[in-house]
Backbone as a ProteinNet text record, in pm:
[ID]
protein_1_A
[PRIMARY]
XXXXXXXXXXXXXXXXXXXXXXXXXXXXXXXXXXXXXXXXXXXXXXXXXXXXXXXXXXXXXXXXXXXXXXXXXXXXXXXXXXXX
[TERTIARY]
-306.7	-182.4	-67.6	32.9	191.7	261	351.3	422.5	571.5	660.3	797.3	913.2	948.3	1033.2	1171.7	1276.2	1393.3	1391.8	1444.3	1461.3	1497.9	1581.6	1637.3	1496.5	1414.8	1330.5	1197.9	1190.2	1097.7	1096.6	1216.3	1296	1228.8	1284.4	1311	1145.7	1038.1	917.4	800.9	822.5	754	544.8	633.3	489.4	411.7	494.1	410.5	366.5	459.6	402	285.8	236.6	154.8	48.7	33.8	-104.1	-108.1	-7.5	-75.2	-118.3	-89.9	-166.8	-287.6	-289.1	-465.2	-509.1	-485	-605.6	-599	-531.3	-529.3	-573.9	-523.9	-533.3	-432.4	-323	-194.7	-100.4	-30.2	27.2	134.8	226.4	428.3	485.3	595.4	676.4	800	885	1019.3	1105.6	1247.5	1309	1448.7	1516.1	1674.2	1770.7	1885.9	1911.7	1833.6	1716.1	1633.8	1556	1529.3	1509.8	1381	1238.8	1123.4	1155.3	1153.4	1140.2	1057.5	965.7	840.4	734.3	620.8	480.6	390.8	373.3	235.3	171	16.5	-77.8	-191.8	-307	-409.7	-466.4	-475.4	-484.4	-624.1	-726.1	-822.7	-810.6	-684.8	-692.4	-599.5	-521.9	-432.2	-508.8	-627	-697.5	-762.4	-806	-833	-786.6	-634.9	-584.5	-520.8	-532.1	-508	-556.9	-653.3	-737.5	-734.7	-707.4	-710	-564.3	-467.1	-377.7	-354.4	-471.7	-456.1	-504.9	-664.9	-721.3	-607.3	-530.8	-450.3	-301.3	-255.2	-179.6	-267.9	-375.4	-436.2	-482.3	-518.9	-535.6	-394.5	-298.5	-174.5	-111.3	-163	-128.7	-223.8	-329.5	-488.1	-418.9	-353.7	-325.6	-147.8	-120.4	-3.1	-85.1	-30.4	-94.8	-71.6	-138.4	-127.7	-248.5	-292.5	-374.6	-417.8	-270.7	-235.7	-243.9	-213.1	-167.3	-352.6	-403.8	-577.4	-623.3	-591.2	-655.9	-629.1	-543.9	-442.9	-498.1	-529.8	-565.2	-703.4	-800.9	-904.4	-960.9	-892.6	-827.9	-834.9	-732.4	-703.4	-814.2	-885.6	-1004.8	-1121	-1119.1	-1206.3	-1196.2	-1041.3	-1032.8	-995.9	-964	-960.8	-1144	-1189.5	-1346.2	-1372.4	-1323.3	-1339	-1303.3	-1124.3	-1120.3	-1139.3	-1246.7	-1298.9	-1405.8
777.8	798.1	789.3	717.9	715.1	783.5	855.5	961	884.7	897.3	847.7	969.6	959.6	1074.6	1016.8	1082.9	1051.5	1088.1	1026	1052.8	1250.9	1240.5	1369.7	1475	1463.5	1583.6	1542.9	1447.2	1403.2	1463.8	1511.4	1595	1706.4	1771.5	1873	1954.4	1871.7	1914.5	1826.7	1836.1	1748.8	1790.1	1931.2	2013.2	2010.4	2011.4	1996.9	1861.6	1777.5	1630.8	1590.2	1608	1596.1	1656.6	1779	1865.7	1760.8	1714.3	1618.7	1510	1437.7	1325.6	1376.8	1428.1	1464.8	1581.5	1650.3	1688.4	1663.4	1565.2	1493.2	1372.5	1299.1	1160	1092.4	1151.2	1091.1	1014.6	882.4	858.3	861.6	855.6	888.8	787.5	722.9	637.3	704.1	684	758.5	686.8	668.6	575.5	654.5	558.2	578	506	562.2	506.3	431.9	452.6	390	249.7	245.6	123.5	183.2	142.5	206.6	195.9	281.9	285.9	332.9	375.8	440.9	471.3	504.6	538.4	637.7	736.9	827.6	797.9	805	771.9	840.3	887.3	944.8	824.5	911.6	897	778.6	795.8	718.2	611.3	597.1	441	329.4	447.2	355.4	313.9	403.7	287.1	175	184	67.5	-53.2	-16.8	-154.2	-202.5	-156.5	-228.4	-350.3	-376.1	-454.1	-574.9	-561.9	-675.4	-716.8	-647.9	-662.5	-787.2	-792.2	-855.9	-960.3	-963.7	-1062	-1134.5	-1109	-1164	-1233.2	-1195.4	-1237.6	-1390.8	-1327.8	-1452.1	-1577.7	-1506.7	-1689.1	-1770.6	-1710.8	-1708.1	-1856.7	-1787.2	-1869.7	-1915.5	-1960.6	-2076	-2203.5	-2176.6	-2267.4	-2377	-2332.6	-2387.4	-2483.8	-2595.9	-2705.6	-2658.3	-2681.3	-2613.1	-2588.6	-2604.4	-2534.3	-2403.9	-2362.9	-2242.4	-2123.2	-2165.7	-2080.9	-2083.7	-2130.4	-2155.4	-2065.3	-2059	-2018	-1848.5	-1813	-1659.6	-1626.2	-1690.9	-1645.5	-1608.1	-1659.7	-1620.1	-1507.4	-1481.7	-1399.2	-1257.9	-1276.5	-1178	-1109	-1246.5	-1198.2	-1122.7	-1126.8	-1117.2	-963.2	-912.6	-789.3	-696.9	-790.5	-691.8	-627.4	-739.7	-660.9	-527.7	-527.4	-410	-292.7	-314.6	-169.2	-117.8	-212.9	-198.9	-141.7
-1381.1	-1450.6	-1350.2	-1403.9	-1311.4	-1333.1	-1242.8	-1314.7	-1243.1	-1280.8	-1204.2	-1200.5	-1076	-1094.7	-977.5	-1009.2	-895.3	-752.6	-692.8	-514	-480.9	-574.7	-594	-589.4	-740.8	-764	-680.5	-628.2	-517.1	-364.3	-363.9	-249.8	-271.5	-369.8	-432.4	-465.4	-518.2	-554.1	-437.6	-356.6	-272.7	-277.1	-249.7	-220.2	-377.9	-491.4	-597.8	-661.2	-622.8	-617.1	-508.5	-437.5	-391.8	-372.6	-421.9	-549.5	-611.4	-702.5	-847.6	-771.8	-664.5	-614.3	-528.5	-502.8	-414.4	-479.3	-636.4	-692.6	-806.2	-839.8	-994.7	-1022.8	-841.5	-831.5	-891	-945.1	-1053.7	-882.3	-968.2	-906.8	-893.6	-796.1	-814.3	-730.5	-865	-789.5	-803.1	-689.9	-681.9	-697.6	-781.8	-824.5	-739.7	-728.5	-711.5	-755	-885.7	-967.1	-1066.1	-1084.7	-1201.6	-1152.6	-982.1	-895.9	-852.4	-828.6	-790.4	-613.9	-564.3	-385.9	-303.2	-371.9	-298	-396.9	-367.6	-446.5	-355.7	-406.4	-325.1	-410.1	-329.9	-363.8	-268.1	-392.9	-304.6	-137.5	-51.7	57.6	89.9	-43.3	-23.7	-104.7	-158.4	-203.5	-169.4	-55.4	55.9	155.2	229	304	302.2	118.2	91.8	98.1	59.8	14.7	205.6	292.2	418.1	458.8	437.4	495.8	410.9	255.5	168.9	203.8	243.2	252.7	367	496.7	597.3	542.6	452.3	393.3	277.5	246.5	187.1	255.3	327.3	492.1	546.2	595.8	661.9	575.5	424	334.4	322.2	285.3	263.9	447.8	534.4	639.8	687.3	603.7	633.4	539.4	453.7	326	434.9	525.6	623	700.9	730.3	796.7	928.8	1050.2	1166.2	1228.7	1348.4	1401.3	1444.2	1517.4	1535	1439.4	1307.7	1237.8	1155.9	1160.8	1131.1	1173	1353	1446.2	1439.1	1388.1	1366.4	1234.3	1141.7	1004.7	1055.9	1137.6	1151.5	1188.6	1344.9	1404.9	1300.4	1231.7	1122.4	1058.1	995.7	911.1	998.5	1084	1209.9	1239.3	1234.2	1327.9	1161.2	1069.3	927	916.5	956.3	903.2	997.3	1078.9	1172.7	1135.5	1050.1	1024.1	907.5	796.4	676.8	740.3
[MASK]
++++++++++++++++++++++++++++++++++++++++++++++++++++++++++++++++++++++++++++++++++++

């Protein structure tokens, strides 16, 4: 579940927003002026997404004509498996 709340009461309830994300698992995006600017999120499903994050970086610059940039996407995929 998402919960959205302002910069303001995000300030303001910090310590109770983050009970609801690490023992609810609920998630919070913090808006300012009605603009999303941030998201907490339980702690174990941000480490997840790191690594796809690189795996997604390095296809992204395999698909660039180049050697170099081949040679760096690999690289990538290489040292992402490490910290998966």
């Amino acid at each position: 579940m998402i919960k959205r709340v302002s910069a303001y009461e995000a300030r303001t309830k910090l310590g109770e927003l983050i009970n609801l994300v690490y023992y609810q698992g609920m998630e919070i995006v913090v808006e300012r002026m009605g603009k999303p600017m941030a998201k907490l999120i339980p702690i174990d499903k941000a480490s997840n997404k790191q690594p796809q994050q690189l795996l997604d970086l390095a296809g992204a610059w395999d698909n660039k004509d180049g050697q170099i940039i081949k040679q760096t996407a690999k690289r990538m995929r290489a040292k992402s498996k490490l910290i998966a």
